[in-house]
ZAMARGU-4260 file (C-alpha; in steps of 0.2 Angstrom, whole numbers, plus 5000, padded with zeros to 4 digits):
<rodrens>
0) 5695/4756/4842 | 5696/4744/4856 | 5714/4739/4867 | 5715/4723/4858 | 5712/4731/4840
5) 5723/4744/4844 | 5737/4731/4849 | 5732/4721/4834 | 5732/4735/4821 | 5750/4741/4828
10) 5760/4725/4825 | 5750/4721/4808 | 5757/4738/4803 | 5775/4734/4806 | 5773/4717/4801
15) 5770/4725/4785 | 5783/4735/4783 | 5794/4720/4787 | 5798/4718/4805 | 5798/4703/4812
20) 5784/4702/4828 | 5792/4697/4843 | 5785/4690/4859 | 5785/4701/4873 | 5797/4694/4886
25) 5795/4688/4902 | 5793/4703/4915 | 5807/4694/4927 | 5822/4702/4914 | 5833/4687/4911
30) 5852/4688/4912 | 5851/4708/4916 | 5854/4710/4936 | 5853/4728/4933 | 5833/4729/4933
35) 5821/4723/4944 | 5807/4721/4930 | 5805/4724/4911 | 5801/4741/4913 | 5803/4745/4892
40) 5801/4736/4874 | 5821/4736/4870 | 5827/4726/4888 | 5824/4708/4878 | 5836/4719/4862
45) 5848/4726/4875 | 5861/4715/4869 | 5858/4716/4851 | 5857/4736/4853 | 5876/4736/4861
50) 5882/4723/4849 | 5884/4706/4859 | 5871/4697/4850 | 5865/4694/4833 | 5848/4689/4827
55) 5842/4683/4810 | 5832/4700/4808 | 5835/4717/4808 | 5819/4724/4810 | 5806/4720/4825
60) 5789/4725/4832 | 5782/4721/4849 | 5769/4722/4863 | 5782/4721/4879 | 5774/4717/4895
65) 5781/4732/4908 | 5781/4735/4927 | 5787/4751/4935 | 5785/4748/4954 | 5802/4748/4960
70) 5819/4753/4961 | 5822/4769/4950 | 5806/4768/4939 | 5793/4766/4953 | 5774/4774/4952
75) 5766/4765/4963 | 5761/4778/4974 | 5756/4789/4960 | 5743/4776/4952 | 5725/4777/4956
80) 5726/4795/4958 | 5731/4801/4942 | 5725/4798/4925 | 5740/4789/4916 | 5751/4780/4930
85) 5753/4761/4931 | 5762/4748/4939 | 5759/4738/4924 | 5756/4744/4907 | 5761/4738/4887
90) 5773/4747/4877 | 5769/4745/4858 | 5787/4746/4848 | 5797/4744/4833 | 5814/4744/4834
95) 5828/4745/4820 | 5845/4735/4822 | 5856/4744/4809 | 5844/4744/4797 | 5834/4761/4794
100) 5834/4776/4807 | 5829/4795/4806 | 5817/4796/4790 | 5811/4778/4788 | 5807/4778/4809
105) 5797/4796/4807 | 5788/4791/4789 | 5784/4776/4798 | 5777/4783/4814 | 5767/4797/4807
110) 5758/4785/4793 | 5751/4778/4807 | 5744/4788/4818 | 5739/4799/4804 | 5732/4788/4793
115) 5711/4783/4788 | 5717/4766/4784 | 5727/4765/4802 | 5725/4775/4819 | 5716/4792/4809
120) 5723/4804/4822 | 5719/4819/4818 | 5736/4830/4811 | 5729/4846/4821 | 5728/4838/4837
125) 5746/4834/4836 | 5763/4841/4841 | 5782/4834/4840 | 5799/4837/4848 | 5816/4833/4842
130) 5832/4835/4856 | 5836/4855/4856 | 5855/4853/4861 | 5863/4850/4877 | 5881/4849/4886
135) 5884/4832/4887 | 5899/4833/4896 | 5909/4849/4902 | 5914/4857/4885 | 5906/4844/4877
140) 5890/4853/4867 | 5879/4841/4856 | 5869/4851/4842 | 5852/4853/4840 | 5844/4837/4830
145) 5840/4845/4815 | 5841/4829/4805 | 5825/4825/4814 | 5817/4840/4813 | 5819/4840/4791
150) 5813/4823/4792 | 5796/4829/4801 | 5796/4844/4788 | 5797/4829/4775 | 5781/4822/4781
155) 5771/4842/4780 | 5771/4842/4797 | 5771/4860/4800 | 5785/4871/4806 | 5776/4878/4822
160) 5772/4860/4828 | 5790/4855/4830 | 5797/4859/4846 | 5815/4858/4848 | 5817/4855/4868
165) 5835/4857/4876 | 5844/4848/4887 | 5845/4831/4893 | 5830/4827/4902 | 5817/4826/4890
170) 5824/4822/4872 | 5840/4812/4876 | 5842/4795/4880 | 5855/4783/4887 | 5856/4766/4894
175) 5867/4771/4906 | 5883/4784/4910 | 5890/4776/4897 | 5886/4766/4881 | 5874/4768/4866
180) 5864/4783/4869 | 5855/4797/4856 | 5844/4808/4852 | 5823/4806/4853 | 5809/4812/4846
185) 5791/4813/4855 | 5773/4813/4848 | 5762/4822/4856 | 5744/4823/4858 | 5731/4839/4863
190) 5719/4832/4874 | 5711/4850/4875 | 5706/4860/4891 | 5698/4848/4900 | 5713/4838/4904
195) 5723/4852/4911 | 5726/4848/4928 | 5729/4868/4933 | 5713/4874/4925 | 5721/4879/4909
200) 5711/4884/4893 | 5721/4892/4881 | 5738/4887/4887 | 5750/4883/4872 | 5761/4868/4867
205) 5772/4861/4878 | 5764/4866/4893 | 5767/4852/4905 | 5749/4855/4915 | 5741/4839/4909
210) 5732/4842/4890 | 5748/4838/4880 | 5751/4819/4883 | 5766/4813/4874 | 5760/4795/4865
215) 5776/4790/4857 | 5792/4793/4860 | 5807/4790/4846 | 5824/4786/4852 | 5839/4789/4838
220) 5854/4779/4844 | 5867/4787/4836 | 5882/4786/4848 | 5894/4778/4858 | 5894/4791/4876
225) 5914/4784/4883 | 5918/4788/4903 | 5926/4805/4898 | 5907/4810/4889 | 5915/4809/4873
230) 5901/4804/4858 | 5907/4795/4847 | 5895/4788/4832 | 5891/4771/4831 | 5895/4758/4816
235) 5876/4756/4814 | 5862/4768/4822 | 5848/4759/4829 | 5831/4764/4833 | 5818/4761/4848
240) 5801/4768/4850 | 5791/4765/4864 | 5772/4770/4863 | 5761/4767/4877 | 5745/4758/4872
245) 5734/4763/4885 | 5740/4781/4882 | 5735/4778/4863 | 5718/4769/4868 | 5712/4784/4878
250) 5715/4794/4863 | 5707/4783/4851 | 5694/4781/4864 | 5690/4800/4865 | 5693/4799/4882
255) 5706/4809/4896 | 5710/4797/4907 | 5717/4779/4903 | 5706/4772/4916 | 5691/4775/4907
260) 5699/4765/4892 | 5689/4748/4890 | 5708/4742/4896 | 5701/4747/4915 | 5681/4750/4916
265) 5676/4731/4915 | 5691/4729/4929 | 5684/4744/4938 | 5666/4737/4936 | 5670/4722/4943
270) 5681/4727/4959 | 5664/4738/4961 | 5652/4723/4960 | 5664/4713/4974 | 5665/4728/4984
275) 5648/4732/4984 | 5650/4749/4976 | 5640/4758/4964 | 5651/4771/4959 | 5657/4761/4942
280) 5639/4753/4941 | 5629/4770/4942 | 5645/4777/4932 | 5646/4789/4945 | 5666/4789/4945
285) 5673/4804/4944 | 5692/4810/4946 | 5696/4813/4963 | 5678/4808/4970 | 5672/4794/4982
290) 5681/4780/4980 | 5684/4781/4963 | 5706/4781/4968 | 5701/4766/4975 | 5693/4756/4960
295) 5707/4761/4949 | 5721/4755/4963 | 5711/4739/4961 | 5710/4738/4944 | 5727/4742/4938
300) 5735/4730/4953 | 5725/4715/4948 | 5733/4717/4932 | 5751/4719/4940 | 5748/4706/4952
305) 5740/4691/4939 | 5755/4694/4925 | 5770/4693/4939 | 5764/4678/4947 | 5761/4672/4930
310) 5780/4678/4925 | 5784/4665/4941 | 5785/4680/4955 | 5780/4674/4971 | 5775/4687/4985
315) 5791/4688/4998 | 5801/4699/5009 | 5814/4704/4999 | 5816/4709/4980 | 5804/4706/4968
320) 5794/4697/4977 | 5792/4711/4988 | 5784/4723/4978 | 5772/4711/4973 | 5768/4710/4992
325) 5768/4730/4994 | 5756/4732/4975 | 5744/4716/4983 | 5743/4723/5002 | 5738/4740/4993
330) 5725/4735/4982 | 5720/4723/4996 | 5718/4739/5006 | 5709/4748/4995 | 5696/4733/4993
335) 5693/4740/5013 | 5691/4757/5011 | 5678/4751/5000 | 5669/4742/5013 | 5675/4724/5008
340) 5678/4711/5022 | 5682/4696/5012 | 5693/4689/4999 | 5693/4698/4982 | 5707/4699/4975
345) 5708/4682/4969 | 5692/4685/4961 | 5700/4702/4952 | 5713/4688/4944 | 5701/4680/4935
350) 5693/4695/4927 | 5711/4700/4923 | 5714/4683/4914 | 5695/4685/4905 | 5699/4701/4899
355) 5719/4699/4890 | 5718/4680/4888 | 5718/4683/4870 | 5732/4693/4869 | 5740/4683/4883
360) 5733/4665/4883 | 5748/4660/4894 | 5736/4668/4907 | 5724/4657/4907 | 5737/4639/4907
365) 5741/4647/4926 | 5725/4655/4932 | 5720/4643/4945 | 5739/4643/4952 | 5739/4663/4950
370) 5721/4662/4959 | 5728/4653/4975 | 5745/4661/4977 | 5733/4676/4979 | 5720/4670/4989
375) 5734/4664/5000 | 5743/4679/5004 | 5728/4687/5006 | 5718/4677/5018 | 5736/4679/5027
380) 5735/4696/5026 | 5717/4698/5033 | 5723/4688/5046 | 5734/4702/5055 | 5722/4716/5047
385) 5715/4720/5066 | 5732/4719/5074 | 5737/4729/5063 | 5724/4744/5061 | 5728/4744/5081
390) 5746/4748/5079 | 5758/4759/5070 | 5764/4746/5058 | 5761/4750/5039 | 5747/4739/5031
395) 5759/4742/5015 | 5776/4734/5022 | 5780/4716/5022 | 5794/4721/5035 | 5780/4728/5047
400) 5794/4740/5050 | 5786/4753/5061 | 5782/4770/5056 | 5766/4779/5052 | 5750/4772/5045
405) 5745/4781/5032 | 5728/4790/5032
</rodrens>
């Protein structure tokens, strides 16, 4: 099942239980100076979620455009060198605005992924977790979510594969210290040994060394957390979910790694083609190998890089346009580790643009203006390239605030 099928089949599901398809928002959150990007599918509902705005639905689905590349939720250094980190990626989701919750969100969710006529994962390859209890606040103890776990039971999910994880990292969430918070409930997927990052080949559920990959994540807002810790439970319990398509493609795509999706290969393929490379066209890549880091910086920046300009993000010194800067100059970089001596990130946008315009159109209304913002900054930045390699000034910062080049 192909990206674009997947992102299809998601929405058509949902549609058909009677939420309301939304379009995903812009990447530049509007009217929310506490994030830098839309980094999640409930930002554009945050409002609707705490109560100050009210829509004429109460049940949505959507594919949100995300970037995590600064300020608290920041992979960049990660990505390229690991299978599943992005600074952009699309999160599928559903959400529930006082409408159903618990066992209408889990039914819904395991149908599915489970189902011949939907996704057709395989029951046996799959694990969930429900929150195990935690001290929200000193004296403060919230239960295990045993609501959740019946709700799973309800849907033959057996006993052994439900997990109930304590504490309040892993299956509690909260938009901030205070506010709607609740309860969440993960689906999990075995990817088997060969994703283990530590060699593993018989370790058991949860092991966290890489061949369980959580695919879906369930969030049970139940409750009112005040400045004292105090829950209290909310009017109307909401839900969010938030499942992460290229996660879900690799999976449908029998694959381990998200870059070998076809959401990243014919972007890989290419930056190998402008690069003079044959690693993708000999598929030669291999984890960890060559420059195969490289292709994948390349490929997942492009994408980062054509959707912000085309949310209206210019690259700059200071706030978002900074990170722009800092995810162009390191795919720019990367292009030269390659051996590349001329322009190709440009190039990269339009392959970006030829790739999602279906999904996106708006893409293509702004591809020459994405084209030459690009082309621009980085004829800029080959500019200083040799002044640069000669000093000890970052090729990564737009400051050119001394300190050591990296290798």
């Amino acid at each position: 099942m192909t990206g674009n099928e997947i992102r299809e089949k998601f929405l058509q599901f949902f549609e058909g239980k009677g939420h309301r398809q939304v379009r995903s928002a812009s990447l530049v959150p509007h009217g929310d100076p506490t994030l830098l990007f839309t980094n999640a599918g409930m930002n554009q509902f945050k409002d609707v979620f705490l109560g100050l705005e009210r829509r004429d639905y109460t049940r949505a689905t959507s594919c949100q455009k995300c970037v995590r590349a600064g300020g608290k939720h920041n992979d960049l250094e990660n990505v390229g060198f690991t299978k599943r980190h992005h600074t952009f990626f699309e999160m599928l989701g559903n959400f529930s605005f006082g409408d159903y919750f618990k066992k209408d969100a889990i039914a819904y969710a395991w149908e599915l992924i489970t189902s011949p006529q939907w996704f057709a994962i395989p029951k046996d390859k799959l694990y969930v977790t429900i929150f195990g209890g935690a001290e929200i606040s000193p004296g403060n103890m919230l239960e295990i979510d045993t609501p959740a776990g019946q709700c799973w039971l309800a849907e033959r999910v057996p006993q052994e594969r439900i997990h109930a994880i304590p504490g309040l990292k892993e299956n509690f969430w909260a938009m901030g210290d205070t506010g709607p918070c609740g309860p969440c409930s993960e689906i999990h997927y075995d990817m088997g040994p060969a994703a283990s990052e530590e060699g593993h080949a018989d370790c058991k559920f949860p092991c966290d060394c890489g061949r369980y990959v959580e695919i879906w994540n369930l969030v049970f807002m139940q409750f009112n957390r005040d400045a004292s810790g105090t829950l209290t439970p909310l009017p109307k319990p909401c839900v969010d979910t938030g499942m992460g398509l290229e996660r879900v493609a690799a999976v449908l795509q029998g694959v381990v790694s998200n870059y070998d999706t076809d959401l990243f290969v014919p972007l890989m393929k290419r930056a190998a083609e402008l690069c003079g490379s044959e690693l993708v066209l000999e598929d030669k890549v291999e984890e960890g190998k060559g420059g195969a880091a490289s292709l994948r910086v390349i490929a997942d920046h492009s994408r980062a890089t054509t959707f912000l300009i085309n949310d209206g993000v210019l690259p700059s010194n200071e706030g978002r346009g900074y990170v722009l800067r800092k995810i162009m100059r390191r795919a720019i970089r990367h292009g030269y580790l390659l051996g590349m001596s001329e322009s190709f990130l440009d190039r990269m946008v339009d392959s970006v643009c030829d790739l999602m315009k279906d999904a996106y159109p708006e893409l293509t209304e702004s591809q020459s203006r994405t084209s030459q913002v690009v082309l621009s900054e980085e004829s800029n930045f080959a500019g200083r390239f040799n002044s640069l390699l000669k000093s000890s000034t970052s090729l990564f910062d737009p400051h050119e605030q001394t300190r050591q080049r990296p290798a």
